[in-house]
Every structure is written in C-alpha cells, then in structure tokens.
N, C-alpha and C positions, 0 to 999 in steps of 0.2 A: 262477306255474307250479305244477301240482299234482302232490302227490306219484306216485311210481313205483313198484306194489308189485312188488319184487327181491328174489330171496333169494341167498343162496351158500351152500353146503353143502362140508364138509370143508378144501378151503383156497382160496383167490384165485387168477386168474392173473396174470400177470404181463404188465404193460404195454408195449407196443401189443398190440391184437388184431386179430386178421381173422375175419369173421363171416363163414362162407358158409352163404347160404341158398340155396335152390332157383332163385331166379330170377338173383340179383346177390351180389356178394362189396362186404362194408362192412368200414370199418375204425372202431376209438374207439379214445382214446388214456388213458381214465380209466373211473371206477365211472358217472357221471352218463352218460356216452354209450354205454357198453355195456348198461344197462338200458333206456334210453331206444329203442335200434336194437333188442336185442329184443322187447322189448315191442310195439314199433309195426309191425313185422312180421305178415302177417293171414298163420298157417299152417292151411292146410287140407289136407282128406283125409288122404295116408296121410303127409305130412309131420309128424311129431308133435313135431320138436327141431330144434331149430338149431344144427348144429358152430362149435363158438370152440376158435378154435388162439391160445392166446399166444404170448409172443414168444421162448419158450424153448423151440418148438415141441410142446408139451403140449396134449393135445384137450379140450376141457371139450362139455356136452351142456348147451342149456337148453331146458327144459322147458315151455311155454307154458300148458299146464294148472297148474301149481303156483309157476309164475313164479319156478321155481328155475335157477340154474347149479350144475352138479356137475361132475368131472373126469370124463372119458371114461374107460373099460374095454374098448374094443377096438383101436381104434391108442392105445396110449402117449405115441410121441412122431411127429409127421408130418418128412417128409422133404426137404429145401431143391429137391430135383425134382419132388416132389407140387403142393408150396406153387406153385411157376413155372408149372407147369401148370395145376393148379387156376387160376392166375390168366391165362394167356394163351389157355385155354379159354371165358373168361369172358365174358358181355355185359359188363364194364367194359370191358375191354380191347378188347372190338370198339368200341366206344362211343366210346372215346380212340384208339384206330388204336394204339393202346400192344403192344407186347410186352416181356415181363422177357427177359433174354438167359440161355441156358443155357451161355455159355461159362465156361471158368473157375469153375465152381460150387465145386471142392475149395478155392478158397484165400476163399473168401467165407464166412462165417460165419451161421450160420441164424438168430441176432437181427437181423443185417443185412438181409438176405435180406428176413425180416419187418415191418422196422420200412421198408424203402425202398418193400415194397408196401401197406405201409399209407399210409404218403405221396405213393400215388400215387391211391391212392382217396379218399381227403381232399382233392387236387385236384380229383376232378371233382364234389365237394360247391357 
C-alpha cells in the first residue's frame, strides 16, 4: 500500500469521526482511515474542504489542495441536533432506510451521539 500525503495542523481530533462531504457522510475510526477517506474523495468546483466533526463535537477543515486537516473557525463546537440531522438528511440514511431518533437527545451524550453514527456508516461499508 503506498504512502498518504496527510498533514495536521495545530492539534488532532479525537476519535471516531464523521466526514461530511457534499454527496455522502463517512465515518473512520483512526489516523489511516481519516487520510485515506479524505484523500480519496475527488472535490470539485466550489467545494474546496471537507468538514470532519470529531467525537467531542469539534469542526476540523481539510483542505484538499495542501492535504492538510486544521480545526475549524466558524462553528466551534456542532450540536447533537445538527449532527442527527445532518445525518437523517443524508444519502446514507436514505440508502439504509435508517433514521437516528431525535427523542430524548438531553439525556444522550454527543460522544455517544457520534460514535453510534459512526457505527452506523461503518455498516453500510
């Protein structure tokens, strides 16, 4: 297998992630599958980044031209309602006939949250 040029800038996220891109939301569960899914991703036109939300809901940008990940600067932190929707808006989720339940969201935790919808997109791998 040949090497992935990756960079990361400032600090790491934190494991699981969710990658939403333009067309589909992926998830990786390490450094090798998070380079590997952005990388392999073909962004065109005005798409120039691709949002990774780790699992402490913090936004990172990666950059496709400099095959860098950095921490985002406009949302901070995303929000266990975002993240649900973002994902039951999804082609995954039409894909799988899936929807995440919005009930009870106060007593659920947004690592949870994150790490159950990444486990659900790692299924339809």
């Amino acid at each position: 297998m040949e090497e992935v040029e990756f960079r990361i800038m400032f600090r790491r996220p934190e494991y699981p992630v969710l990658i939403v891109s333009p067309e589909k939301l992926y998830s990786a569960f390490n450094l090798k599958q998070l380079a590997e899914t952005c990388v392999s991703l073909n962004l065109v036109g005005s798409e120039n980044r691709l949002c990774v939300v780790d699992s402490t809901g913090s936004e990172f940008w990666y950059l496709p031209k400099e095959y860098t990940l950095s921490p985002g600067f406009v949302t901070k932190k995303w929000s266990k309602k975002r993240l649900i929707e973002i994902f039951n808006n999804s082609s995954n989720a039409r894909e799988l006939n899936q929807e995440y339940s919005m009930k009870s969201l106060s007593s659920k935790k947004l690592e949870k949250v994150i790490v159950d919808l990444c486990m659900i997109l790692s299924s339809e791998k």
